[in-house]
C-alpha positions as CSV (number, residue, x, y, z in Angstrom):
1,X,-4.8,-0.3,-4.0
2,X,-3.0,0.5,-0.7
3,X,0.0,0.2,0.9
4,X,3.4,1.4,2.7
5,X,6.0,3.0,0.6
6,X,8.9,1.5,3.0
7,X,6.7,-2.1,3.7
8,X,9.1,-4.8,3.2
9,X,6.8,-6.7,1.4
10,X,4.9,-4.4,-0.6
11,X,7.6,-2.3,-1.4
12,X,10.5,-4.3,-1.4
13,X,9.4,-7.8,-2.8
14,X,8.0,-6.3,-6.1
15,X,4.0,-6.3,-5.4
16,X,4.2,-2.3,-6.1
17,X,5.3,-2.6,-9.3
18,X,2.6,-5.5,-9.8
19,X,0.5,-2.5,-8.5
20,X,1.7,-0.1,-10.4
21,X,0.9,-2.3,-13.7
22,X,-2.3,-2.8,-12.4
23,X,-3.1,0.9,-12.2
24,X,-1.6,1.7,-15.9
25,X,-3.7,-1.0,-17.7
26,X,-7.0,0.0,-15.8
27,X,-9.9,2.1,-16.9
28,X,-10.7,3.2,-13.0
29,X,-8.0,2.0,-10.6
30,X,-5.8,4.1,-8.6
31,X,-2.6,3.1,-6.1
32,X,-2.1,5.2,-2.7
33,X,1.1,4.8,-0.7
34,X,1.3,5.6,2.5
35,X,4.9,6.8,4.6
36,X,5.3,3.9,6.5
37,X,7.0,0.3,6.8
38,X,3.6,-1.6,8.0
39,X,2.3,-4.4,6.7
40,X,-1.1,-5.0,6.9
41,X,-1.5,-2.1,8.8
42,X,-5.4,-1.5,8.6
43,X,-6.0,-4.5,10.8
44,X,-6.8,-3.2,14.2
45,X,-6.1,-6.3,15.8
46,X,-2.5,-6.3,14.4
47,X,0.9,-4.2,16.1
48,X,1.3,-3.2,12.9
49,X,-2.3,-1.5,12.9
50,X,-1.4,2.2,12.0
51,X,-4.9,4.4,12.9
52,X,-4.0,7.2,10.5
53,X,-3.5,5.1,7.7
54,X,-6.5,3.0,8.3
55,X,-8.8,5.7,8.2
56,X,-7.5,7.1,4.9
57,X,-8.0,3.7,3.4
58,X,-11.3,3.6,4.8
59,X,-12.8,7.0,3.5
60,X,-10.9,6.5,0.4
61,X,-12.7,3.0,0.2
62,X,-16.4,4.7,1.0
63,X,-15.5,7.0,-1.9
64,X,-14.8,4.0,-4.3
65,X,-18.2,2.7,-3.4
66,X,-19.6,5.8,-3.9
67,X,-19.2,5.6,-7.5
68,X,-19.9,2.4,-8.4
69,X,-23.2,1.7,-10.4
């Protein structure tokens, strides 16, 4: 999972603590916060689009997919 450690949404209406639960009771899952208050900020088409970011999510997500069977 991916987001914004500042993201009023992610970060401040609870969904990284959902995350964070997530990530303890999974075998193979893994949460990444990125410095930033974006939201949804690997759409390109958005103002909130933040290149940097998006491209870490991407290779991070090409990895992922590299190791599933």
């Amino acid at each position: 999972m991916h987001g914004m450690d500042a993201d009023p949404f992610f970060a401040g209406e609870g969904d990284v603590d959902a995350a964070r639960a997530v990530v303890r009771a999974a075998a193979d899952a893994e949460l990444f916060l990125c410095p930033g208050d974006r939201h949804l900020f690997t759409d390109s088409s958005l103002p909130s689009y933040d290149e940097q970011s998006a491209m870490r999510v991407h290779h991070r997500v090409l990895g992922f997919l590299d190791r599933v069977e």
